[in-house]
C-alpha positions as a Markdown table, in Angstrom:
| # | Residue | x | y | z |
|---|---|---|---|---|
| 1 | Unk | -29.9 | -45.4 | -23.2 |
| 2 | Unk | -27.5 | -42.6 | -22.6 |
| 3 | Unk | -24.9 | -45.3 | -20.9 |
| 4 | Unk | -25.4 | -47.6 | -24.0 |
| 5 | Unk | -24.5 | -44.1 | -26.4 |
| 6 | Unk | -21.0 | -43.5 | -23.9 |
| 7 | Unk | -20.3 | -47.6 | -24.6 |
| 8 | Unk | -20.3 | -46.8 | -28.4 |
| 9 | Unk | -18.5 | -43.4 | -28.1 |
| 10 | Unk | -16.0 | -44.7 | -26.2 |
| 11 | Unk | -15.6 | -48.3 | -28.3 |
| 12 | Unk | -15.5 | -46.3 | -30.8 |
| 13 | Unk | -12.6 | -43.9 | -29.6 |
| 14 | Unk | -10.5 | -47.4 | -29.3 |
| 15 | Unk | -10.9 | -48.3 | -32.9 |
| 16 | Unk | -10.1 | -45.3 | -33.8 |
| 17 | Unk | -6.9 | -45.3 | -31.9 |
| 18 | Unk | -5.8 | -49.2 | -32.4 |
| 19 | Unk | -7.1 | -49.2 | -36.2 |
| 20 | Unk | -3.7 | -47.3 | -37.9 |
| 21 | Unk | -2.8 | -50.0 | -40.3 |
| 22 | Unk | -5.4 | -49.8 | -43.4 |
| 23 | Unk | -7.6 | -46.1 | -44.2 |
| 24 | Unk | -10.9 | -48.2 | -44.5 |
| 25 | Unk | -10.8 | -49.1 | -40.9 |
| 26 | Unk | -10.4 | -45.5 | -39.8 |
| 27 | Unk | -12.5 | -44.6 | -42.2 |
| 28 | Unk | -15.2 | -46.9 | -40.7 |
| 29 | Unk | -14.6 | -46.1 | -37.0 |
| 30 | Unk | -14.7 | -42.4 | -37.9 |
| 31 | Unk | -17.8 | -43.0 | -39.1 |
| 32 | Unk | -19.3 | -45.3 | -36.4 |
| 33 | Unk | -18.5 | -42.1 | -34.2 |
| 34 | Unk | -20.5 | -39.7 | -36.0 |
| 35 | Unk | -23.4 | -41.9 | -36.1 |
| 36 | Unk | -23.2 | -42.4 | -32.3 |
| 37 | Unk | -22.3 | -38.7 | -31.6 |
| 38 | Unk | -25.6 | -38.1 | -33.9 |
| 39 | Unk | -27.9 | -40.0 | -31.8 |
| 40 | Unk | -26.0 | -38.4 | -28.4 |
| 41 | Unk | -27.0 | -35.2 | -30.0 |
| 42 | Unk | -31.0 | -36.3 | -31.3 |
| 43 | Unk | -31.7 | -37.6 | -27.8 |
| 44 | Unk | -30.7 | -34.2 | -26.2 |
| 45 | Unk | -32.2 | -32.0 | -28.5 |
| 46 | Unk | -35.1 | -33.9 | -27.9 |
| 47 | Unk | -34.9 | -33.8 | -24.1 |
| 48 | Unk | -34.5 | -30.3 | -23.7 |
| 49 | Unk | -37.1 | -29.1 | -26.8 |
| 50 | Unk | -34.0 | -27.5 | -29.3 |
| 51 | Unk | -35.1 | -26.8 | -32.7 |
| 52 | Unk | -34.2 | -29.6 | -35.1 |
| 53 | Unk | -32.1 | -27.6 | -37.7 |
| 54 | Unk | -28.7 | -28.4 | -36.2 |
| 55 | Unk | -29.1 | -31.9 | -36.4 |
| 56 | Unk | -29.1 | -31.2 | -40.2 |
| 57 | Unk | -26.5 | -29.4 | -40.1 |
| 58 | Unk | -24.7 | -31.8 | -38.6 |
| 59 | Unk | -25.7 | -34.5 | -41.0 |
| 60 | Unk | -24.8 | -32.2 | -43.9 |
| 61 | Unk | -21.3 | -32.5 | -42.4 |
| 62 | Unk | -21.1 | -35.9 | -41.7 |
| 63 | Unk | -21.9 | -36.7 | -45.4 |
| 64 | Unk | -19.3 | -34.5 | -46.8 |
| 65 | Unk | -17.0 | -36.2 | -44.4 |
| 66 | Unk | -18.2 | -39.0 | -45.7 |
| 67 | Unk | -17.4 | -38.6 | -49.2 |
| 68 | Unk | -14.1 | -36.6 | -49.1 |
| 69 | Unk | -13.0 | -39.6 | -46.8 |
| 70 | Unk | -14.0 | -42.0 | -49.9 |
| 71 | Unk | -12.5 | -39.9 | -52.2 |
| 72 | Unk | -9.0 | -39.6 | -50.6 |
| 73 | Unk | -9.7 | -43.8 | -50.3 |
| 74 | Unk | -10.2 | -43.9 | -53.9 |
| 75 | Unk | -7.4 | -41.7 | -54.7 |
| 76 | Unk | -4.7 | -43.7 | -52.8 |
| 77 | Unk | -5.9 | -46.8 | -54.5 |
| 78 | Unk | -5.2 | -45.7 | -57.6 |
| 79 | Unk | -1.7 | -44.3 | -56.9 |
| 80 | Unk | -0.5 | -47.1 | -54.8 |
| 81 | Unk | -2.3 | -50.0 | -55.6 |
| 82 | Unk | -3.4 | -50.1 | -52.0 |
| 83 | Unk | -5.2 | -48.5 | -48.5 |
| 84 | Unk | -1.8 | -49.2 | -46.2 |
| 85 | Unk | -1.4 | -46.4 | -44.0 |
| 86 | Unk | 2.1 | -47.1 | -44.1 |
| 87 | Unk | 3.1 | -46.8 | -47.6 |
| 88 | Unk | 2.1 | -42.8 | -47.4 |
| 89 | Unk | 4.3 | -40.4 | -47.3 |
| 90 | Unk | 4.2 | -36.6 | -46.7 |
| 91 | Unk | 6.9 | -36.1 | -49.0 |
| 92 | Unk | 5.2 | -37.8 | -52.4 |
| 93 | Unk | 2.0 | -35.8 | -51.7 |
């Protein structure tokens, strides 16, 4: 189980790095990494007997992430017509 969790950390690590054409693929690979580091961090707070409350937490930030992550998304595709990576620049912002 815990090997299985490392496979979709790490596979996950690699989209993140090879996915820097379009935001919606980061977006999604950013997210696929929360949701495995959430289960790496369920099973061990289960396994050692932690209180629950900073799995909350830490699904509390995962959904703002979430959502400010959309909200940039939404915001580009309305100034530039598309989610290209490459047609930002620092310098229009």
């Amino acid at each position: 189980m815990i090997l299985s969790l490392i496979v979709m950390f790490v596979s996950g690590l690699i989209l993140f790095c090879l996915s820097h054409k379009h935001l919606l693929l980061t977006l999604f690979s950013i997210e696929y990494l929360v949701l495995s580091l959430y289960l790496m961090f369920n099973i061990f707070m289960l396994m050692f007997g932690f209180e629950m409350y900073f799995i909350l937490v830490f699904l509390i930030f995962s959904v703002c992430e979430g959502a400010l992550g959309l909200g940039v998304l939404v915001s580009m595709i309305r100034s530039y017509g598309n989610d290209y990576l490459s047609s930002l620049s620092i310098l229009s912002w």
